[in-house]
Backbone as CSV, one residue per row, in Angstrom:
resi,resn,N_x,N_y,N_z,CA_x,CA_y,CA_z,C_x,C_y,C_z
1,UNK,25.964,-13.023,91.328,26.180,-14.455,91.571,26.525,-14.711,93.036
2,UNK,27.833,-14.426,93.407,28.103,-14.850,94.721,27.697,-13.809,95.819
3,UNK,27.446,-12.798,95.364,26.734,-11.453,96.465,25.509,-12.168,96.941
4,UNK,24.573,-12.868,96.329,23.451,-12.977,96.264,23.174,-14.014,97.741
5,UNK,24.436,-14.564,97.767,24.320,-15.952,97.974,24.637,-15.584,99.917
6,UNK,25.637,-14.503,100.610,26.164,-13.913,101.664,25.205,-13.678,102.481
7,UNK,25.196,-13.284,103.414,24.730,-12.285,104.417,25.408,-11.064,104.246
8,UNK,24.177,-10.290,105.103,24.969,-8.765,104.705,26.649,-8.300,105.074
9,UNK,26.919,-8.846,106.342,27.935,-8.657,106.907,29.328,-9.466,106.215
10,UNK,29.077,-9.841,104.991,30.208,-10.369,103.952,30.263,-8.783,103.297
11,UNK,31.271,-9.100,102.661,31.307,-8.160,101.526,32.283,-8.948,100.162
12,UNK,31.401,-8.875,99.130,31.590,-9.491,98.289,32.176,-8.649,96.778
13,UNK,33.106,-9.226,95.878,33.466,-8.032,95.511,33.451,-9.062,93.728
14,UNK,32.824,-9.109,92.978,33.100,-10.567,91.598,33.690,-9.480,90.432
15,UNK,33.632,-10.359,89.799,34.518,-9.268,88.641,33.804,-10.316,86.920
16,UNK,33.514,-10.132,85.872,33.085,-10.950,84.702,34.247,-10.509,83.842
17,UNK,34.670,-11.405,82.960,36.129,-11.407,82.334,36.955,-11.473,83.151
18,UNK,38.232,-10.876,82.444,39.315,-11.162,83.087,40.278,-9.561,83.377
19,UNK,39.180,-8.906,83.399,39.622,-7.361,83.674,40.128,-6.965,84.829
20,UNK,39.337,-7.356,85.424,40.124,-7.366,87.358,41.993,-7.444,87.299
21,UNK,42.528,-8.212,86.476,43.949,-8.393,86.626,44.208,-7.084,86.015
22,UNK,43.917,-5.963,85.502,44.900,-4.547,85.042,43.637,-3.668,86.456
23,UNK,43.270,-4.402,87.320,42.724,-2.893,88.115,43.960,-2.914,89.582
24,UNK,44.749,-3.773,89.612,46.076,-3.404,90.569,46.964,-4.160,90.349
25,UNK,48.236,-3.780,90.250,49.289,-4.297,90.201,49.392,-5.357,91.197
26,UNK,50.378,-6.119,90.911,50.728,-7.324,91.843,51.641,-7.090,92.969
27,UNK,51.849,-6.958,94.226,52.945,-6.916,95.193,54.327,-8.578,94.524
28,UNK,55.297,-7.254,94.768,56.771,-8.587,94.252,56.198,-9.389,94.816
29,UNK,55.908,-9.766,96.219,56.047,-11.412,96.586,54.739,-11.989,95.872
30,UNK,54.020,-11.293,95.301,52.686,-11.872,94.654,53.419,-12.590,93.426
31,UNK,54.035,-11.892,92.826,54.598,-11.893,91.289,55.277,-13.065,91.311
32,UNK,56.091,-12.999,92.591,57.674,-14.230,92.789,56.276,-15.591,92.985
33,UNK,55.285,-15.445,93.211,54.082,-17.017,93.470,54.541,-17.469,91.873
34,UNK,53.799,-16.530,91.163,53.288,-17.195,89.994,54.466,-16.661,88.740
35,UNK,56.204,-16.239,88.974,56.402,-16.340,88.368,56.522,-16.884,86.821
36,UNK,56.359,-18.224,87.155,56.627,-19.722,86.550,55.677,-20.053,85.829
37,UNK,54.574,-19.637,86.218,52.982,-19.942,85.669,52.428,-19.183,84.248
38,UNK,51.861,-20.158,83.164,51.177,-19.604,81.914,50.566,-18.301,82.656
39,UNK,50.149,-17.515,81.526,49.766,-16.398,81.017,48.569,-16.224,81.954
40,UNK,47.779,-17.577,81.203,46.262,-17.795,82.122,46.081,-17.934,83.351
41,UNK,47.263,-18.696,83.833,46.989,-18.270,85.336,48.114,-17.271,85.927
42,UNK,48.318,-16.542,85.405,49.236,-15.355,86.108,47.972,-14.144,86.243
43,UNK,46.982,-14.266,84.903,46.130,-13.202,84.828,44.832,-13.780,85.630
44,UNK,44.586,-14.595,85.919,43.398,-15.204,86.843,43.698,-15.280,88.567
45,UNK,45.316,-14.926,89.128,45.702,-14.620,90.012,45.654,-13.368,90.503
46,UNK,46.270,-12.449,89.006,45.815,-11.373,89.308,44.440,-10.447,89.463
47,UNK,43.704,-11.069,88.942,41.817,-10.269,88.713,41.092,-11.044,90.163
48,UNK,41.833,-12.457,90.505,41.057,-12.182,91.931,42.040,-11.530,92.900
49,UNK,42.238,-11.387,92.607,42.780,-10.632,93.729,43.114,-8.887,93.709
50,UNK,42.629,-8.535,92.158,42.073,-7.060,92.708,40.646,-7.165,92.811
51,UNK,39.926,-8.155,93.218,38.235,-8.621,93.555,39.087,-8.181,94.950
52,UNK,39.652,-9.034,95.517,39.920,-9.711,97.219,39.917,-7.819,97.455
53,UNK,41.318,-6.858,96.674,41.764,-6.035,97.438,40.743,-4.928,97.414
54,UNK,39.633,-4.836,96.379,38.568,-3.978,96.561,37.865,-4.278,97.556
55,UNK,37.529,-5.619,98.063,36.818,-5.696,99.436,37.403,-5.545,100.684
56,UNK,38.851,-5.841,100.738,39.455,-5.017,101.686,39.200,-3.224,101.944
57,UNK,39.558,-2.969,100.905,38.818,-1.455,101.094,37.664,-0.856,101.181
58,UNK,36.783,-1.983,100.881,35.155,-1.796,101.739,34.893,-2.402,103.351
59,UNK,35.752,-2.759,103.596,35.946,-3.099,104.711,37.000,-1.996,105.600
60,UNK,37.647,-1.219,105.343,38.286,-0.507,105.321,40.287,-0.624,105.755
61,UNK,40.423,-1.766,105.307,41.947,-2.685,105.558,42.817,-2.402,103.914
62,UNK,43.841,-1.721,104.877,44.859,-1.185,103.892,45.210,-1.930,102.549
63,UNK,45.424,-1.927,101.526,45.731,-3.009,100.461,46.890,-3.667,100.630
64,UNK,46.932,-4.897,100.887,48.964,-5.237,101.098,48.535,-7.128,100.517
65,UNK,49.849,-7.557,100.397,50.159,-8.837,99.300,48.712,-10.019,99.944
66,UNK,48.622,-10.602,98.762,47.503,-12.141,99.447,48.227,-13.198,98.948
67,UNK,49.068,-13.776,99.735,49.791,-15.084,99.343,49.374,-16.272,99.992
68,UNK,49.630,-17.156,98.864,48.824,-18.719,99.510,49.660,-18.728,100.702
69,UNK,49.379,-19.516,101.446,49.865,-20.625,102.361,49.621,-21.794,102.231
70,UNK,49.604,-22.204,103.433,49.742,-24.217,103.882,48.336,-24.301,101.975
71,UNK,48.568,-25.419,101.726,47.733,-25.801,100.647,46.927,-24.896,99.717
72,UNK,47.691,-24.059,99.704,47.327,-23.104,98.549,46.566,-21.950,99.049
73,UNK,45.683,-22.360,100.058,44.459,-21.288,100.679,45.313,-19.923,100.714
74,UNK,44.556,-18.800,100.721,44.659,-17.394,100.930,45.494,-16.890,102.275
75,UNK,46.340,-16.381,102.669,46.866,-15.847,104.039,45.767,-14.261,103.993
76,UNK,44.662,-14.477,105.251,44.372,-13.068,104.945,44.885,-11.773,106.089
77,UNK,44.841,-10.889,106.563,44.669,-10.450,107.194,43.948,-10.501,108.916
78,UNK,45.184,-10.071,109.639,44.459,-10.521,111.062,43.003,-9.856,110.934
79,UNK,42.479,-10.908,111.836,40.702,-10.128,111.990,39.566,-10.658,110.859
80,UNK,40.270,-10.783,109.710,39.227,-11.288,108.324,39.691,-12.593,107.823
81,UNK,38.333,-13.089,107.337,37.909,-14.163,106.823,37.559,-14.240,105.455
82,UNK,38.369,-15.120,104.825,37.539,-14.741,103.270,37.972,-15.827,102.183
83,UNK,37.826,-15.680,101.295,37.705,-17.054,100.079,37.433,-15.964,98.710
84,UNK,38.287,-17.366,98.096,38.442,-16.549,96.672,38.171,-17.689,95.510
85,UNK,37.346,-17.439,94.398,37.491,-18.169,93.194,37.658,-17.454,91.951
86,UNK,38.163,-18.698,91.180,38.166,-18.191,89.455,37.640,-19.098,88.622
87,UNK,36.990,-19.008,87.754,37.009,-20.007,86.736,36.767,-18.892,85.169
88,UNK,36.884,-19.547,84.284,36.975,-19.382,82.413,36.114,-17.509,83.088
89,UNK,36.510,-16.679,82.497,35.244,-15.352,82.541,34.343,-15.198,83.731
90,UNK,35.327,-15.552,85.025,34.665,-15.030,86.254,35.606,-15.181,87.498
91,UNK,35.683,-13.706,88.291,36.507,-14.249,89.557,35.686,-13.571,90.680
92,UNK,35.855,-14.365,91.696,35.170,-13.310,93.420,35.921,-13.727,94.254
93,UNK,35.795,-12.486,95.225,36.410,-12.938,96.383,35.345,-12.346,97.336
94,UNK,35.607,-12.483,99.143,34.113,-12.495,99.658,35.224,-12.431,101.653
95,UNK,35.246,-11.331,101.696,35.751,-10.823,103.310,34.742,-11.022,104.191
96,UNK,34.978,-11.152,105.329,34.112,-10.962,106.355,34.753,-10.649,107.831
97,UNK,34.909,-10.036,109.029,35.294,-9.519,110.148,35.163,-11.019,110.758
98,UNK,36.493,-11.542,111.800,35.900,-12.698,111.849,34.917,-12.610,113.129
99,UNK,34.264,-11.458,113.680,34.053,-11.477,114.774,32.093,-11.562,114.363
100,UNK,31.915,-11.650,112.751,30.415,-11.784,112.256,30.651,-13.294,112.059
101,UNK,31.815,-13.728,111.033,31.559,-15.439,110.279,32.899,-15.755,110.639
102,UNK,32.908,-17.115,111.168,34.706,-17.379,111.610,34.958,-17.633,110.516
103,UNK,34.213,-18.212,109.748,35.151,-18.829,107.971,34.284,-18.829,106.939
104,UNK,34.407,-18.920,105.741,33.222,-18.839,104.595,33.876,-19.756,103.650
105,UNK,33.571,-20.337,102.558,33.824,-20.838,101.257,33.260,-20.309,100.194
106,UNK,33.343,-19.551,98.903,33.102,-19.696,97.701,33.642,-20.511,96.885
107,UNK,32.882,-20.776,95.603,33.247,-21.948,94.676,31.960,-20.923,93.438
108,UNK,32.682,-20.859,92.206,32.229,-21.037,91.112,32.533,-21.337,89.872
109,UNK,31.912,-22.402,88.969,32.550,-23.246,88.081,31.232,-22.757,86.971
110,UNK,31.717,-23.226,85.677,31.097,-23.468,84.350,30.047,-24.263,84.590
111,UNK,28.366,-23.803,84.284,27.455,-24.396,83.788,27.604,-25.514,83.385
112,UNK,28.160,-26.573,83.221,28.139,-27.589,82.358,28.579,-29.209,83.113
113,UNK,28.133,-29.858,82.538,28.086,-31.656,83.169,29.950,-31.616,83.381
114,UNK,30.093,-32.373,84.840,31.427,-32.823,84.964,31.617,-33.711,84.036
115,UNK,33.191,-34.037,83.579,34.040,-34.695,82.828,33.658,-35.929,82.923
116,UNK,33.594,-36.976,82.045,33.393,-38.118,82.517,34.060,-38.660,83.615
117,UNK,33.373,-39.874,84.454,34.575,-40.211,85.470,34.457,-39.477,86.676
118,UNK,34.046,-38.088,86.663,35.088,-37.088,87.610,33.587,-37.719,89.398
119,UNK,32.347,-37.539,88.380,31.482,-37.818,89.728,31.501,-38.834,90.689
120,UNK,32.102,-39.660,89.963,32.048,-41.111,90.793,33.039,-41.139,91.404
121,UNK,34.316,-40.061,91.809,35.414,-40.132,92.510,35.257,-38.685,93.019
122,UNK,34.156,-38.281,93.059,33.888,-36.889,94.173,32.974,-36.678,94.944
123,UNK,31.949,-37.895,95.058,30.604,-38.067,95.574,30.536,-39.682,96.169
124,UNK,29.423,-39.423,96.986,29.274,-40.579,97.779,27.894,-41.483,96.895
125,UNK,27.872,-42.550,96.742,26.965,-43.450,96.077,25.380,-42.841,96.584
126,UNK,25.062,-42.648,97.833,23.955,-41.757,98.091,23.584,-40.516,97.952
127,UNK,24.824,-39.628,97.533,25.086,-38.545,96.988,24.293,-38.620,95.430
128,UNK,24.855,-39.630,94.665,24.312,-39.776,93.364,22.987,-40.320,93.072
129,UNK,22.797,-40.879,94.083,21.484,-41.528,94.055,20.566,-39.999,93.970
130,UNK,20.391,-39.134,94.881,19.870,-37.983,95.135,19.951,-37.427,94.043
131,UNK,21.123,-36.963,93.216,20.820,-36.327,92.352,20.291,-36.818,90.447
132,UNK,20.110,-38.155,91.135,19.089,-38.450,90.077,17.571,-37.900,89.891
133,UNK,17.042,-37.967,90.998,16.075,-37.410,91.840,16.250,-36.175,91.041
134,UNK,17.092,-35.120,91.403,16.642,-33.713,90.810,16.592,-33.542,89.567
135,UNK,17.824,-34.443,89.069,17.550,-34.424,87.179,16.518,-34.360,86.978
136,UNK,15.663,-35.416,87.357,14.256,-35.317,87.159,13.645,-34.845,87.175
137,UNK,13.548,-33.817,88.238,12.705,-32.642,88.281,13.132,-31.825,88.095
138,UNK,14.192,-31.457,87.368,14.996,-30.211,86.862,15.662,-30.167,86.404
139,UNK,15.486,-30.755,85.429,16.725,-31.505,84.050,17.673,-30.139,83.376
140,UNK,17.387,-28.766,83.803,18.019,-27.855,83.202,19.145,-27.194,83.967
141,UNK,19.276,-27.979,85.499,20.245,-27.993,86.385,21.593,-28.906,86.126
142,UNK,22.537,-28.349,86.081,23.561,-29.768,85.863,24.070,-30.009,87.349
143,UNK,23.014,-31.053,88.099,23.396,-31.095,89.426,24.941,-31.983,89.982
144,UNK,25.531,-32.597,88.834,26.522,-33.019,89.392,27.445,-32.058,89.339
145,UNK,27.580,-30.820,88.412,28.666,-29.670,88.918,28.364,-28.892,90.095
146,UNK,26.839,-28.580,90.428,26.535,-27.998,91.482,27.249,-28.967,92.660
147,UNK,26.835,-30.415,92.864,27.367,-30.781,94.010,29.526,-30.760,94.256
148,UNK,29.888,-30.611,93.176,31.395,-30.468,93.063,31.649,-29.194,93.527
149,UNK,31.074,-28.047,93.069,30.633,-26.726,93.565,30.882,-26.477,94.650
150,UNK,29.836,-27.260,95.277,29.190,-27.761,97.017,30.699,-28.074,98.090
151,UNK,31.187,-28.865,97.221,32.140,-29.601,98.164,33.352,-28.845,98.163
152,UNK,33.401,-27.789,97.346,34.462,-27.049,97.537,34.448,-26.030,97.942
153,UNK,33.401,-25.346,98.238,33.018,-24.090,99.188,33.283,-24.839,100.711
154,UNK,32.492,-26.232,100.824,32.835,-26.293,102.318,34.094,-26.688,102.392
155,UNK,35.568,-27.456,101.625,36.021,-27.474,101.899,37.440,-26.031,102.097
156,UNK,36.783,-25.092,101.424,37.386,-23.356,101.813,36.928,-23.177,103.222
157,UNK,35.498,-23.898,103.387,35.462,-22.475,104.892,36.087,-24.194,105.688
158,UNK,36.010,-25.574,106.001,37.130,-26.073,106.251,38.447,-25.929,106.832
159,UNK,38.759,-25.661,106.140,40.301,-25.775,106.168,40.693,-24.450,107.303
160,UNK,40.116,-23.107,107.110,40.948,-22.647,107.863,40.547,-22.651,109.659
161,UNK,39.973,-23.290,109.826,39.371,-23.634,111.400,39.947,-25.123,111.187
162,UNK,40.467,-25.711,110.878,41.267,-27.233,111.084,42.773,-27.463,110.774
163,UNK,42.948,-26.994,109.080,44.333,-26.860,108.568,44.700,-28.132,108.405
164,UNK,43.757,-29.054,107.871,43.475,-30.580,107.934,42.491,-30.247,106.347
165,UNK,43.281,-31.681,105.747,42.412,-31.905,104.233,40.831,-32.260,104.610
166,UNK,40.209,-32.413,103.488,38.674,-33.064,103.382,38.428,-33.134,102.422
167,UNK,38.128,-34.570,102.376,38.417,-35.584,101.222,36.806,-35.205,100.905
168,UNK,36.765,-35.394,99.497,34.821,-35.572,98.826,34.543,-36.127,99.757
169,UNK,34.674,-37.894,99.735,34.135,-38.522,100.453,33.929,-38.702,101.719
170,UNK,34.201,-37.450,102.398,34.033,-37.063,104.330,33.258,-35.995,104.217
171,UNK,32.276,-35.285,103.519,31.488,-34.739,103.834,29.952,-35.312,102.333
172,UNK,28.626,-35.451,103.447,27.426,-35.907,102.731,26.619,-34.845,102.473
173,UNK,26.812,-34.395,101.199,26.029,-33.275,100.612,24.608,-33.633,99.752
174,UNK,23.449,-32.471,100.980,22.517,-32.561,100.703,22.003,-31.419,99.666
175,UNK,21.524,-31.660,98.749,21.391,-29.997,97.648,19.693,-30.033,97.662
176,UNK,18.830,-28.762,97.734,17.876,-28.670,97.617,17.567,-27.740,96.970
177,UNK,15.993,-27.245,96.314,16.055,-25.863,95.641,14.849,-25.377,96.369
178,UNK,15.427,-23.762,96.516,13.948,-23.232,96.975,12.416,-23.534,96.544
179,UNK,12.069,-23.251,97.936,10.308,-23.292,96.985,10.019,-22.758,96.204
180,UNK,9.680,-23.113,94.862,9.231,-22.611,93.765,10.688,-21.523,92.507
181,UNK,11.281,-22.388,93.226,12.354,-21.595,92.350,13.373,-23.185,91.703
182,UNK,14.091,-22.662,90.147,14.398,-23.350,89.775,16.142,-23.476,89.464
183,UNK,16.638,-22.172,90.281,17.889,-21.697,89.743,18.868,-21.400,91.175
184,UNK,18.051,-21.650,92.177,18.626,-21.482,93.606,18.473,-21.839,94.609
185,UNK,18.743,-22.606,95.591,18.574,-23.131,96.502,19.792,-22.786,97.877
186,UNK,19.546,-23.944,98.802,20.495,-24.201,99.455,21.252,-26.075,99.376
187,UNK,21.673,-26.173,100.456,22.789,-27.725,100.855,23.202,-27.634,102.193
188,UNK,23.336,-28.845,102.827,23.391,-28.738,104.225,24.656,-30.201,103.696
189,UNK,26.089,-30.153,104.245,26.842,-30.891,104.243,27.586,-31.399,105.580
190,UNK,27.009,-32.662,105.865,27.202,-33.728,107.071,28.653,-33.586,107.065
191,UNK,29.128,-33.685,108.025,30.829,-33.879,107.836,30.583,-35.545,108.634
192,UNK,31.460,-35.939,107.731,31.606,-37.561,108.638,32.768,-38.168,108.605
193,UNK,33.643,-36.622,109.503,35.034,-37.170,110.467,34.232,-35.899,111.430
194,UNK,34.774,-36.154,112.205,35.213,-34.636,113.603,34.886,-33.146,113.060
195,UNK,34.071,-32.457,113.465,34.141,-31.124,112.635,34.959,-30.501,113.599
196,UNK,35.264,-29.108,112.825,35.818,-28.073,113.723,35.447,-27.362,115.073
197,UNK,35.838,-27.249,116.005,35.773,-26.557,117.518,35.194,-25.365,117.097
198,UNK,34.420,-24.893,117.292,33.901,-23.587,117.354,32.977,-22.661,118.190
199,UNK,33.883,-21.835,119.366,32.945,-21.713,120.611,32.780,-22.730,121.296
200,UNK,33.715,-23.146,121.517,33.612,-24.468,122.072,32.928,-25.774,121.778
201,UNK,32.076,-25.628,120.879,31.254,-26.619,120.120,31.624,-27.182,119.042
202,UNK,31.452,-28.685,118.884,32.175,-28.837,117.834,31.310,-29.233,116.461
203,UNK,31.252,-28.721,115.191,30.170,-28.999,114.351,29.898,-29.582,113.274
204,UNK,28.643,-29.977,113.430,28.860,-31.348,112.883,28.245,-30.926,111.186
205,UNK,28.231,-30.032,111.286,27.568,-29.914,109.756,27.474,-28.311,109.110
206,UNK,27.730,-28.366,108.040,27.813,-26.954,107.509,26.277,-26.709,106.684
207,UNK,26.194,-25.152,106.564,24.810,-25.194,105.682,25.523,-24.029,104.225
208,UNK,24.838,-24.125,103.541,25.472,-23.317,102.473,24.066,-22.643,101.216
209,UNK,24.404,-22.481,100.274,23.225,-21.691,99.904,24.532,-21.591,97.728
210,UNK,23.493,-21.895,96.860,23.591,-22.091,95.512,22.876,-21.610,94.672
211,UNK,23.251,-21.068,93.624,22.791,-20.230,92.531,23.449,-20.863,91.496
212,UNK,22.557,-20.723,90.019,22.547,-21.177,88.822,22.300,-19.564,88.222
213,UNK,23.610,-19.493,87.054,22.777,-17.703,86.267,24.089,-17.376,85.230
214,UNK,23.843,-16.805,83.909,25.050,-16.088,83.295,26.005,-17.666,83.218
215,UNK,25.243,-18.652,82.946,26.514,-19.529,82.143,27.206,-20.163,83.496
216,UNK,27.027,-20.076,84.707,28.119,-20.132,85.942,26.748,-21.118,86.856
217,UNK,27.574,-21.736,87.876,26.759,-22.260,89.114,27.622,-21.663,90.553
218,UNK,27.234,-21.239,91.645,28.094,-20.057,92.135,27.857,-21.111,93.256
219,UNK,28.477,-21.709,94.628,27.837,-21.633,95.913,28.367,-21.261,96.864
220,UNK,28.189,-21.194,98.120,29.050,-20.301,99.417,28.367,-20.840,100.786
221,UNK,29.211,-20.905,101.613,29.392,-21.695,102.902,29.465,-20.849,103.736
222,UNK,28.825,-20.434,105.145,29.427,-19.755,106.147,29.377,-20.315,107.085
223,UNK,30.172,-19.953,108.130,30.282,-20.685,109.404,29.986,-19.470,110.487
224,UNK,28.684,-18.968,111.021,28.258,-18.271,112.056,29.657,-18.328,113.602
225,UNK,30.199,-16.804,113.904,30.791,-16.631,115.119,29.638,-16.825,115.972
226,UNK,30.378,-17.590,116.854,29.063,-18.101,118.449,29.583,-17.270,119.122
């Protein structure tokens, strides 16, 4: 799912179930996060994040604690870049040196139509317009979870080059599918506030890349070192 989606110079590490949480113990300050927290998410904290610490060790960076910071995001390691998801029977996480990608986003959610309500307060009116358009031609896509998908990979690789929110409605996500394919594509998402400085440039738009497979819609964001 999310391997597919990288360049080589990621390293991507997913896990199916919820087995990942008995392949490493938790560091105390991991444990002291989610004291407080149900079952379900004590064990969905823990399985990504023996995803995260196996790709540290393909990368070759010692195993030590991954605690949120500022808004929940990941604290990683000087030098690396990386993003983590979970949802129902799936977790990944996805490193990179930041001296290949300054930042990345993953996002993967359940196959299935958002909640009622939820699209029309996460998308832009031209946003929806578009993905009427693909229903149509690909009615076996549920493109309004893909674009929720969308907006949360870019807002992972986001955040840590700003440390500033991003609202749905500040970035215009475009979703397309490869030629001749019905299960994968890419998205190119307009930012419309200020993007991030990068190399001195500041940018105005992210590109990203989406997969449909195994019940899941997967997508991932990178942001190229200049």
């Amino acid at each position: 799912m999310i391997v597919e989606l990288l360049p080589d110079s990621v390293v991507a590490v997913e896990s199916f179930g919820d087995d990942g949480a008995d392949q490493a113990p938790l560091y105390p300050e991991e444990v002291a996060v989610v004291a407080q927290a149900v079952q379900k998410r004590r064990r969905e904290f823990a399985a990504v994040r023996a995803c995260a610490r196996r790709a540290m060790a393909k990368l070759g960076v010692p195993p030590q604690p991954l605690l949120p910071g500022e808004r929940g995001a990941p604290v990683w390691p000087a030098g690396l870049a990386g993003s983590m998801t979970h949802c129902d029977g799936y977790c990944a996480a996805a490193l990179v040196r930041t001296t290949d990608l300054v930042s990345l986003g993953i996002d993967a959610e359940p196959h299935g139509p958002l909640p009622n309500g939820v699209l029309d307060v996460v998308s832009l009116p031209r946003e929806r317009e578009r993905l009427v358009l693909l229903a149509a031609q690909q009615p076996a896509v549920h493109w309004d979870r893909l674009l929720f998908s969308a907006k949360e990979s870019v807002y992972k690789a986001w955040f840590p080059l700003t440390g500033k929110w991003l609202g749905f409605e500040e970035a215009d996500i475009e979703v397309h599918a490869d030629p001749g394919a019905v299960s994968c594509g890419h998205f190119r998402a307009e930012l419309l506030v200020p993007g991030p400085l990068v190399g001195g440039r500041r940018l105005g738009h992210f590109q990203g890349r989406w997969t449909v497979g195994q019940g899941l819609v997967a997508t991932a964001v990178t942001i190229p070192a200049v």
